[in-house]
C-alpha positions, -999 to +999 in steps of 0.1 A: -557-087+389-525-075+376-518-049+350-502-074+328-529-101+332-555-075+317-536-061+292-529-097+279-571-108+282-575-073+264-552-085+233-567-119+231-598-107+229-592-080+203-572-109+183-604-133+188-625-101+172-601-093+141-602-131+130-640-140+122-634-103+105-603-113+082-623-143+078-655-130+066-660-131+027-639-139-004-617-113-014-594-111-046-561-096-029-538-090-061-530-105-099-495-109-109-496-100-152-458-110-158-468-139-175-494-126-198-514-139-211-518-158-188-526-139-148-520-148-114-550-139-093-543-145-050-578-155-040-582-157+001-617-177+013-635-171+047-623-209+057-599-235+049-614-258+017-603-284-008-626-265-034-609-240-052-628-210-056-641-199-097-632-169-115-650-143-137-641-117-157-659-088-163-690-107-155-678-142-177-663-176-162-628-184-168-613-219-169-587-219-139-554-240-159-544-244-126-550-239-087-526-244-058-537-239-023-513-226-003-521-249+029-516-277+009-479-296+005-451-267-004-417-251+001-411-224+025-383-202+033-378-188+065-359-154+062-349-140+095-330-105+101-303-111+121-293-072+113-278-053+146-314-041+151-332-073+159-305-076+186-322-089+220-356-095+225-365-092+190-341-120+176-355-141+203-393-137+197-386-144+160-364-170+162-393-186+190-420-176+166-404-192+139-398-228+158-437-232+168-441-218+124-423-249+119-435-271+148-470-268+136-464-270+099-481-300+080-456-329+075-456-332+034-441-295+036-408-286+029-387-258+048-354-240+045-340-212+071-322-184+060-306-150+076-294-121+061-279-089+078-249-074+059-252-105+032-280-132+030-275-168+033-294-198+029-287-221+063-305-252+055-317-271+021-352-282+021-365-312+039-395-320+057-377-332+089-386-304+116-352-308+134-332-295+102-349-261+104-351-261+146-315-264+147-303-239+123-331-214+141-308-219+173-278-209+158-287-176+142-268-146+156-267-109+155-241-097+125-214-076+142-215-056+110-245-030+104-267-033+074-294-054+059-299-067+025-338-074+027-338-075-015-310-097-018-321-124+003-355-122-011-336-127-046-316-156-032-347-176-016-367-170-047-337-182-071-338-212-048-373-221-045-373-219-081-356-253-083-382-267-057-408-299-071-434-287-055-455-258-071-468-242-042-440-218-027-441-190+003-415-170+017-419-154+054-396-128+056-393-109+096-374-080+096-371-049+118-350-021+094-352-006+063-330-022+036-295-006+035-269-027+013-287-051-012-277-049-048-312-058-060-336-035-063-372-039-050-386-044-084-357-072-088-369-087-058-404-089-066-393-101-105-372-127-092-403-138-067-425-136-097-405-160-118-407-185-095-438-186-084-435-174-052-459-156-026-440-135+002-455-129+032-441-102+054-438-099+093-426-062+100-414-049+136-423-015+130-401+017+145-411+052+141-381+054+114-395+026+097-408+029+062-433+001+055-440+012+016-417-011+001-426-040+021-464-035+015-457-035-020-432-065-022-462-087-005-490-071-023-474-076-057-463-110-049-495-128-040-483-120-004-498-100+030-482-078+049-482-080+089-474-052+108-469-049+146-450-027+171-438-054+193-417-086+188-436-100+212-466-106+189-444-121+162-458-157+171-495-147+166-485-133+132-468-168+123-503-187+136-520-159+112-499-166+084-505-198+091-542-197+089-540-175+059-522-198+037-551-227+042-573-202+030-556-182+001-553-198-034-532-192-065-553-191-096-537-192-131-558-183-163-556-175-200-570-139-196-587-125-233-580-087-219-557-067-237-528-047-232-541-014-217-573-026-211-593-025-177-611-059-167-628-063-134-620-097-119-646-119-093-641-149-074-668-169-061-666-196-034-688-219-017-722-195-031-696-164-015-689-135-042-660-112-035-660-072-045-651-072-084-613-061-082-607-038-111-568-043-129-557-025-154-528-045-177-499-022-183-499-013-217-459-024-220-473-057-226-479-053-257-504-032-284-532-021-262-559+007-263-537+031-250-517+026-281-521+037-319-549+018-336-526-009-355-544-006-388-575+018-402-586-008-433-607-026-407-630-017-376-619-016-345-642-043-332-618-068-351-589-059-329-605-055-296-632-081-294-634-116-290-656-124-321-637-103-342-603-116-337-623-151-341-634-138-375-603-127-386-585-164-371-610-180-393-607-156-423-565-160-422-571-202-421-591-201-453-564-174-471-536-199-461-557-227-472-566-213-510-530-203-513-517-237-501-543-253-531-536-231-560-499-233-555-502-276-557-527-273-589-491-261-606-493-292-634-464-298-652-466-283-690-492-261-677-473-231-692-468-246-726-502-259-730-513-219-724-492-207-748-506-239-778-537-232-767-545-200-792-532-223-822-555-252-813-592-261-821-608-257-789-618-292-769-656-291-766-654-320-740-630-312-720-643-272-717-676-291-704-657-311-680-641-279-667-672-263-666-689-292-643-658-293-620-666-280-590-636-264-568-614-272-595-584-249-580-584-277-550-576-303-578-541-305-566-544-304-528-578-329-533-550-355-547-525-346-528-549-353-496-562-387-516-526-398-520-516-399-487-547-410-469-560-441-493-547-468-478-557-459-445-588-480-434-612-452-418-606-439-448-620-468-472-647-472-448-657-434-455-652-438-494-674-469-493-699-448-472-701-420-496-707-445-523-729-459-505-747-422-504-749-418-539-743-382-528-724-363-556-698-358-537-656-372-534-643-386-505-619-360-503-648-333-501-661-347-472-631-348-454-627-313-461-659-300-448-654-322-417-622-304-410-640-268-419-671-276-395-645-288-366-630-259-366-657-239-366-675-258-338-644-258-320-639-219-326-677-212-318-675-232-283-640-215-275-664-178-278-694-189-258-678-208-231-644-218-211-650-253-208-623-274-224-651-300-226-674-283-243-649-274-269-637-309-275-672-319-276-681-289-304-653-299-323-662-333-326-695-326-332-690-306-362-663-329-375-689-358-372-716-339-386-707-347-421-702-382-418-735-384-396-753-369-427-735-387-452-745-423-431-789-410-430-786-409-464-766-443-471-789-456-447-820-445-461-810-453-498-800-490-486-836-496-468-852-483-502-838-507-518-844-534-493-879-520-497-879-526-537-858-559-535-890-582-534-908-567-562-874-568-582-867-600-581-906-607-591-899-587-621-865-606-630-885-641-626-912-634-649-885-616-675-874-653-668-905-673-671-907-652-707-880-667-720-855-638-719-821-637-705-807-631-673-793-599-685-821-590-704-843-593-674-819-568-656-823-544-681-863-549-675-856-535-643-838-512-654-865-498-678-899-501-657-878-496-618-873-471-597-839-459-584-821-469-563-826-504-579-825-491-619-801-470-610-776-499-594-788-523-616-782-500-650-741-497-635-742-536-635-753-541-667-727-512-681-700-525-661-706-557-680-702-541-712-669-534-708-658-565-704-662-573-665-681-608-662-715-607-649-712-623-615-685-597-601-703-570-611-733-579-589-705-585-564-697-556-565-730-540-566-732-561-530-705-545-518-718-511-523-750-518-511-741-536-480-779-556-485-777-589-468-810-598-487-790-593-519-760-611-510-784-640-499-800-635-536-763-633-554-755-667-535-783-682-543-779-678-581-743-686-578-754-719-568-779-724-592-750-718-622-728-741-609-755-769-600-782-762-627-824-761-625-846-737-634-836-699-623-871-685-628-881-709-598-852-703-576-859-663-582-897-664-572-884-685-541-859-661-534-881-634-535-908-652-511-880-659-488-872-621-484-904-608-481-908-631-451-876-627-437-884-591-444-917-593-425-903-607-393-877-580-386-904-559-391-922-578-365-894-578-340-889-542-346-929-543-332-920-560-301-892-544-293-899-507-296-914-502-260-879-515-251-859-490-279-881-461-264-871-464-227-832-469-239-835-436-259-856-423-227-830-435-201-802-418-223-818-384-232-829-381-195-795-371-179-788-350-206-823-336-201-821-326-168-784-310-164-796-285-192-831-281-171-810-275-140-785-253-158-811-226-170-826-223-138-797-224-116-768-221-134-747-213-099-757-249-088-743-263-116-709-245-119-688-270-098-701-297-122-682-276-150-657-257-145-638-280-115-618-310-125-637-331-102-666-320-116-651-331-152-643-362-137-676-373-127-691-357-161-665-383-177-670-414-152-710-404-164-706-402-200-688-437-198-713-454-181-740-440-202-721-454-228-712-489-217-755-488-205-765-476-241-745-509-257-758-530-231-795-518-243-788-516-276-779-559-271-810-563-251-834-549-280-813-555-313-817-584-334-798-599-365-822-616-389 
């Protein structure tokens, strides 16, 4: 067996031993903090995936804004040194190299060739047709002229690529020299490559003159790998590595809560794989950091450097800017003159009361201000008729208030304890919500005492009746020997009527509040009776009868149908149920579910069928009497 026969078996076999090695693990290879807040992380798997791989941070999930694998469609540039160096055999081998790169490349990607030696230049535009880039790899020639300008052309492919649709962009750079004549700097070369988003991956024919330094730190800082060999002839197993390496590495963005100066420890986790926690320490140029001055000495340090304390002091700020926004609308015109009168006037017992009883009367202005433009709206009718409803002691306008405070605080709350987007949105409307759940109990339990008192009521108002009194005299028997909420209602009828509002639309409007379809049916009923005439103790003790039965047989529906309300409420709570169940006992499992937007998806598809299920439930058992 020839010499050359063994040394080739020798290489392939040393090649077929360094890949299951590069391919073991997860590994974080480098974060790009130009953009911060926001970070960069490189994240290369152990095997091609469509599942992006999660991030923590110093031991707590991040949400990933966005993640672009690098096998998947995107815009390459293939930079080849064409410097006096590469001359022979090495131009070749790259050049070859670089065909089967382009041969094998997946069709949606898109691919421009350029050169540079003494200047760089860009020899094709984009396109996904392979024959663009074959041919202008068949005419590249050596430059009579010596020199390279590596840093240009990197500058030049990035400015380029930064005009490209898709997101996910690489530049393979083969070069055999040191840079010589480039007018960029590295750290404009790796700023420019930065800017646009761009990884560069570096194949290096390495000389005993060469200097590989810059190059490993142009691919390490860019997202990149550098690929060293000492003979052009390997240049197309670099390419097939490169290859491989870009199916497997992904580009993570995220909203990092590390500050300036600080040192966070970053770990990715794919497929139940956990890489080595990468330690990065942001420059403190970014901005005020703990290598800086402590900004201020009135407060702790905790409410600059941690999470819930810059929470606090977001939540102390809103309510500053809030007060001052209220006290400067209470300005009322004359308020100045009636200060300076007030010394020479008998002081108003009445209205010093009323002042007394107002509660956040500094708000007066921004509560009108807030009732102005919001009453004609119809969610908000619906919520004043609600709180009337209530009989809480409460305005509309206080309600809304609180809403907004417990939104925000739900929302702030699920922001500290977890990434999710979801979760947040879900806090925030849960808290906004709360109120107006609260606020609904108590209408709703006010309304059914009243349904509860309505049969006895209008037992009372027919023997008032049968007694010979009036109809409003029998109203104010209820409203001697009741109980609220019927006195109470019944006691605003009567006092509405005394000031001049007829009788009949004052029990309207007592309907209206109540939202009783018993006393609608009893409001109708004497309606009739004025208009047709008989005896209105009779019709009330029919009335009466007639609620108390029709009262009776909800009830008994209610009876036959709570086996079926019990396995709705079952069915509904169960899904909920378990994904908590399986979260505290393996919350690992259940990560996918949460922090991957297919995972959100089928959360959302879920929740909507749950939904459209609970209605149909809710039609099956419900019934309208």
């Amino acid at each position: 067996m020839s010499r050359k026969r063994l040394i080739a078996i020798a290489l392939a076999g040393a090649i077929g031993l360094a890949v299951p090695a590069a391919n073991a693990g997860v590994a974080v290879r480098s974060v790009d903090t130009s953009s911060y807040p926001v970070l960069r992380v490189s994240v290369l798997t152990s095997d091609p995936s469509s599942q992006a791989p999660t991030l923590r941070e110093n031991g707590v999930a991040v949400r990933v804004d966005r993640a672009e694998n690098l096998g998947a469609e995107k815009s390459v540039v293939l930079a080849i040194d064409r410097s006096q160096s590469m001359r022979g055999a090495p131009l070749a081998h790259a050049i070859a190299a670089a065909r089967s790169f382009v041969d094998s490349k997946p069709a949606p990607d898109r691919v421009a060739v350029a050169s540079f030696a003494t200047r760089p230049q860009m020899l094709t535009d984009f396109s996904t047709e392979r024959g663009d880039a074959v041919g202008a790899l068949g005419a590249i020639q050596v430059d009579p002229v010596q020199g390279t300008t590596l840093y240009d052309s990197i500058v030049k492919s990035s400015n380029v690529l930064a005009n490209e649709p898709l997101e996910a962009r690489v530049i393979i750079v083969v070069t055999d020299g040191n840079e010589t004549r480039s007018s960029a700097s590295l750290d404009d070369a790796i700023a420019a490559a930065r800017q646009a988003g761009t990884a560069i991956y570096v194949v290096a024919i390495e000389s005993p003159k060469f200097n590989p330094a810059p190059l490993h730190k142009l691919a390490e800082e860019t997202g990149g790998v550098y690929h060293g060999t000492t003979s052009s002839a390997t240049l197309s197993t670099q390419y097939a590595a490169i290859a491989s390496e870009l199916r497997r590495t992904w580009m993570l963005d995220y909203a990092t809560t590390a500050r300036p100066g600080d040192t966070a420890f970053l770990e990715a986790t794919w497929n139940s794989e956990k890489s080595v926690p990468k330690p990065i320490t942001l420059p403190a140029s970014l901005g005020p950091g703990s290598d800086d001055a402590k900004p201020s000495h009135l407060l702790p340090a905790v409410f600059y450097k941690t999470v819930l304390g810059t929470q606090m002091m977001a939540i102390v700020s809103f309510f500053i800017v809030l007060i001052a926004a209220s006290l400067a609308l209470t300005t009322v015109k004359g308020a100045r003159l009636k200060k300076r009168l007030a010394p020479h006037l008998a002081p108003d017992v009445k209205v010093k009361r009323k002042q007394e009883r107002e509660r956040l009367a500094a708000a007066a202005g921004l509560f009108n201000a807030t009732e102005s433009a919001f009453s004609g709206w119809k969610l908000w009718k619906r919520l004043d008729r609600l709180v009337e409803r209530s009989d809480l002691p409460v305005r509309t306008v206080e309600v809304f208030y609180v809403m907004c405070g417990l939104a925000l605080v739900g929302g702030l709350i699920a922001t500290m304890m977890s990434p999710s987007m979801l979760i947040t949105l879900a806090a925030f409307a849960a808290g906004g919500l709360a109120p107006v759940a609260f606020v609904w109990f108590k209408a709703s339990r006010r309304l059914k005492a009243f349904e509860n008192q309505l049969p006895d009521v209008l037992i009372t108002l027919a023997a008032a009746l049968k007694a010979g009194h009036s109809f409003k005299a029998g109203l104010q028997t209820i409203v001697d020997e009741g109980n609220p909420p019927a006195s109470k209602e019944f006691h605003r009828v009567l006092a509405e009527t005394r000031l001049g509002k007829p009788l009949e639309a004052a029990l309207w409007d007592m309907s209206e509040r109540l939202g009783s379809k018993n006393f609608d049916f009893v409001i109708t009923a004497v309606k009739i009776q004025q208009q047709v005439g008989g005896s209105l103790a009779g019709l009330v003790d029919m009335v009466a009868d007639t609620v108390r039965q029709r009262q009776q047989f909800i009830r008994k529906v209610k009876g036959l149908t709570a086996m079926g309300r019990a396995g709705a409420y079952t069915l509904v709570a169960l899904p909920f149920f378990i994904a908590i169940a399986i979260t505290i006992i393996n919350p690992i499992y259940m990560e996918p579910l949460y922090h991957t937007q297919t995972g959100h998806m089928l959360i959302y598809a879920g929740l909507g069928m749950m939904a459209f299920g609970s209605l149909i439930l809710k039609k099956i058992v419900s019934f309208k009497g």
